[in-house]
Structure formats: structure tokens, C-alpha cells
N, C-alpha and C positions, 0 to 999 in steps of 0.2 A: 800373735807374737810367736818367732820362731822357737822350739826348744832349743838349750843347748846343755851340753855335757858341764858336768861338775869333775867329773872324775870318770876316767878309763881305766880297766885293772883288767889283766886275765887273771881266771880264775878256774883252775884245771883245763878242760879243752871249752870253754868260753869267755868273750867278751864280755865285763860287766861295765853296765854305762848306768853309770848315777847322774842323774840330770839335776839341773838347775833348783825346779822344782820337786826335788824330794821322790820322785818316779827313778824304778829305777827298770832295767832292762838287760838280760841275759841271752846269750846269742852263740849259739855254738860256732866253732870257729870253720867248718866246714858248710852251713848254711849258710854264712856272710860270702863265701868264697861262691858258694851256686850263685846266688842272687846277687852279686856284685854287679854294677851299675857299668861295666865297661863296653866301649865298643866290641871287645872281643866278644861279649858276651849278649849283649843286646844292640848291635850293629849299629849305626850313626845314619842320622836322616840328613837327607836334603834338606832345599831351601824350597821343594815341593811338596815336603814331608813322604818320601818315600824311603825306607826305612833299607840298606845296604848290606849285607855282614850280616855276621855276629852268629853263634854258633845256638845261643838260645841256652836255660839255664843246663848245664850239666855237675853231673855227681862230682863231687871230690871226696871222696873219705879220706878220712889220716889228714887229711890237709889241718897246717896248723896255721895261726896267724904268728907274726915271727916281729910284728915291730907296726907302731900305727904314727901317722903325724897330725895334726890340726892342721887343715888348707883354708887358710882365711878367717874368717867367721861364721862358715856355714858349713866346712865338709871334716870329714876324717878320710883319708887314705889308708888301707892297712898293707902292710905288707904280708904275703903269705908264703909258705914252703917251697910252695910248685914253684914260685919265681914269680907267680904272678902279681902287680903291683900301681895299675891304672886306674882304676875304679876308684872315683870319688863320691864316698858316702857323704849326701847330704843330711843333713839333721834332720830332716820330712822327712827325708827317704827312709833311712834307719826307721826313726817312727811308726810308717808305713809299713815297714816289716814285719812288727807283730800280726801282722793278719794272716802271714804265710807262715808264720813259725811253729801255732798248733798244729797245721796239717802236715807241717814239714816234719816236725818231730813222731809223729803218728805211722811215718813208711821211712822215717830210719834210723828205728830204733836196736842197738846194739845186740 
């Protein structure tokens, strides 16, 4: 069964997502912005799966998240500083993220 949000809040320069079941999840808001799920970012496959674009993740410091929306019943959207504002986080995916976020916060740390 998929997770989903209970509650979204910033919370200084992070994302807090209290889930469904009582997990809860903290997410700098410049991590979310590397790792966002967009074609800018991780380019768009064919229908051979050969994979187009996409710049691959890059740094954003300062970046803030500036405003988020529910898409459906699976994604959040967020909006962020730079403008950027395509990348649709699925509820895996977020999920999926804790695995990057120890190492991410270990090379950039203030």
C-alpha cells in the first residue's frame, strides 16, 4: 500500500511530511530541488527507453521551496525560488529519498 502525507509544513529551510502512518520525514529544501524528478533534471525516455536530456542532479544552495500542491493521489509538486516548478514527487519516490539524504547531508553541510 502506497504511503501518503498526513500533513506538509516547512519548517526552517525543510520540508516536514508527516505521513499517514505516523512516519514522519524531513527534507532540506535544496535536496528536494537536486533530486527533483523532472525532465530538466533526469531527461525523458522513449518508447525504446533511451533516456534524452536532463542535466543530471545539480547543486542548488539557497534554493528554497516557496509553495507545494497535491497532484492527484500520488504526487506533490513543489514550487521552488529558481523558478523551478515541474517535478512531480511521487509518494515512492519521496520515500525513496531517504536513502540519498544521509549522504547528501554528509558533503553539504553548512
Amino acid at each position: 500500500m502506497m504511503k501518503r502525507p498526513k500533513d506538509v509544513q516547512i519548517i526552517g529551510q525543510e520540508i516536514a511530511i508527516l505521513w499517514q502512518d505516523g512516519e514522519e520525514d524531513y527534507f532540506p529544501m535544496a535536496f528536494l530541488r537536486e533530486f527533483s524528478p523532472s525532465a530538466e533534471n533526469i531527461g525523458e525516455m522513449d518508447i525504446l527507453g533511451n533516456v534524452h536530456g536532463g542535466t543530471g542532479p545539480m547543486k542548488h544552495p539557497g534554493v528554497t521551496v516557496t509553495g507545494w500542491e497535491y497532484m492527484g493521489n500520488y504526487a506533490l509538486r513543489f514550487d521552488f525560488s529558481d523558478g523551478h516548478g515541474t517535478g512531480l514527487f511521487s509518494f515512492d519516490y519521496i520515500v525513496g529519498l531517504r536513502k540519498h539524504l544521509k549522504e547528501w547531508s554528509s558533503t553539504n553541510k553548512d
